[in-house]
N, C-alpha and C positions, 0 to 999 in steps of 0.2 A: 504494500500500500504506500502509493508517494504519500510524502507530509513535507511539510514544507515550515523552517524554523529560521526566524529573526530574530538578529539580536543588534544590540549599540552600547557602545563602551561608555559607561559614565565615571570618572572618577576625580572627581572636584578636589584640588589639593594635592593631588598626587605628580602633578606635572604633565599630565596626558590630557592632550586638548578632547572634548567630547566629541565623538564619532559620527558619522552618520549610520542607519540603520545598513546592515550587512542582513542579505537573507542568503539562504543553503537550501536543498531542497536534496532530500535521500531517500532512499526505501527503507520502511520501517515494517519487519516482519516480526508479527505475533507468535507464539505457539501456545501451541493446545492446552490450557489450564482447567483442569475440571477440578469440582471442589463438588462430590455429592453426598448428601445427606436422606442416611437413610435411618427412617423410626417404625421399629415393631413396639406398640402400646403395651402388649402383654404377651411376653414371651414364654410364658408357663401356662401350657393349656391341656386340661384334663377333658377327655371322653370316656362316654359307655361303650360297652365290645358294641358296634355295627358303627357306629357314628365318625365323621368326618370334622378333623379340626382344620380353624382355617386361620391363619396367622394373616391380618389384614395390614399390609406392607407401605409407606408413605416414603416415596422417592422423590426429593427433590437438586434440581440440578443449581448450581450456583456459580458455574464456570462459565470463562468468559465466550462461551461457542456452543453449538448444539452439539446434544451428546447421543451417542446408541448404548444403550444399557442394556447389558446381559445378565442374567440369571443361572447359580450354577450352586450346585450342594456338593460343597466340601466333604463332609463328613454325616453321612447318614443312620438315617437305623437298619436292624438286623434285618436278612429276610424276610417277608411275608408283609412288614410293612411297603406302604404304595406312596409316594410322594409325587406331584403334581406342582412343577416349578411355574411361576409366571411366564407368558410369554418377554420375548426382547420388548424394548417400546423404546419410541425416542422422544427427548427431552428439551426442548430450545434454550437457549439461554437469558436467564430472567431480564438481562440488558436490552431484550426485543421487545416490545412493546406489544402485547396484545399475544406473547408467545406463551405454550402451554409448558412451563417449567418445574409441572408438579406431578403426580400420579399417584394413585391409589393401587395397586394391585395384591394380589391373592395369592397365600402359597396354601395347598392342600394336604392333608398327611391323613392316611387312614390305615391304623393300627393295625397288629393282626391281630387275631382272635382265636385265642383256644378254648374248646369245649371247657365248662366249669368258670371257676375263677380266674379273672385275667388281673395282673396289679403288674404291669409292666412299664417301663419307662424308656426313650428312646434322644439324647442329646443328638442336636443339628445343627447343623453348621452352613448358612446362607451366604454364597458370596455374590457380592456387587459390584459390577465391572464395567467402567463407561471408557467407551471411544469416542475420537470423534469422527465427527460427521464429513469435515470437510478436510482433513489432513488422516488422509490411509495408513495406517500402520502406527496412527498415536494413540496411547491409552494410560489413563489414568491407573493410581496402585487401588487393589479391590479394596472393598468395606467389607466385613466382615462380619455379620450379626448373628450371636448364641442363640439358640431357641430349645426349650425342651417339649417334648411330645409324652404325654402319660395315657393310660388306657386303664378303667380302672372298675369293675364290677363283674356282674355274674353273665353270661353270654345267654343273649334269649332266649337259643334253641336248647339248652340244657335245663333251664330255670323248669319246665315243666315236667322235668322227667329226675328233680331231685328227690322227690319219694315216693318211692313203689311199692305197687296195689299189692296188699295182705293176698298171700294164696286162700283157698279155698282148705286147703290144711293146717294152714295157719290161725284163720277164723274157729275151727273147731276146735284143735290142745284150745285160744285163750278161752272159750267158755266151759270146755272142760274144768279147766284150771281155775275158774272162777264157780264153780259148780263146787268144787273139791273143796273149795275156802270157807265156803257158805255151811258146811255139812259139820265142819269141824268148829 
């Protein structure tokens, strides 16, 4: 980008007559500064076995250019659970006037679930990564947000089949047994 810079030498006293104005006129290249700010509200979220936790993510960009923000899990849980990253989105920078330099987006995580009692817990690791837009190959250092995943109750399909129906031989010894008590 030309820019273009004046200047005039003043210096009253020093012996140096005052100047008249001198202009220059150079290229002046920017490079890529992203500064993003990323807020998860509640980073410790508990579910029932079947239920989907959603971590509601607020990305905002503060560098001097549009950004492309990527989405990437560092560090996940064991198998069986299902993680569902935001997509990419781009960011403009808030120095635009009327530009969208903020985002809401969604990270998903659905536990696994084992028959009976589930009391499992799962640390995550979300990393934040913005490029830019208009300079290829530049990128900001990621952000990196903690997040913990818990899953924490009885699994539906079990809860119904926690106590089983008395046999038919079973019914008979208790009233035997209750006949025998009565007698004595």
């Amino acid at each position: 980008m030309p820019c273009t810079f004046a200047a005039r030498v003043l210096s009253p006293g020093f012996g140096v007559e005052e100047t008249e104005e001198a202009t220059a006129t150079a290229d002046v290249v920017t490079a890529f500064w992203s500064l993003l700010q990323v807020v998860v509200e509640e980073k410790a979220l508990e579910a029932r076995p079947g239920e989907v936790l959603v971590y509601n993510v607020t990305v905002r960009n503060f560098g001097n250019s549009g950004a492309r923000v990527a989405f990437h899990l560092v560090e996940g849980p064991a198998d069986g659970w299902a993680v569902t990253l935001p997509a990419d989105l781009v960011l403009e920078s808030p120095t635009r006037e009327g530009a969208q330099a903020e985002a809401v987006v969604r990270l998903l995580v659905e536990p696994a679930v084992r028959k009976g009692w589930n009391n499992d817990q799962a640390p995550l690791t979300l990393e934040v990564v913005a490029s830019s837009l208009e300079d290829e190959g530049a990128a900001a250092d990621p952000v990196r947000v903690h997040l913990l995943a818990s899953v924490r109750g009885r699994d539906g399909a079990s809860a119904e089949a926690t106590v089983p129906a008395p046999t038919p031989l079973a019914v008979l010894l208790a009233l035997a047994l209750v006949a025998l008590r009565r007698r004595t």
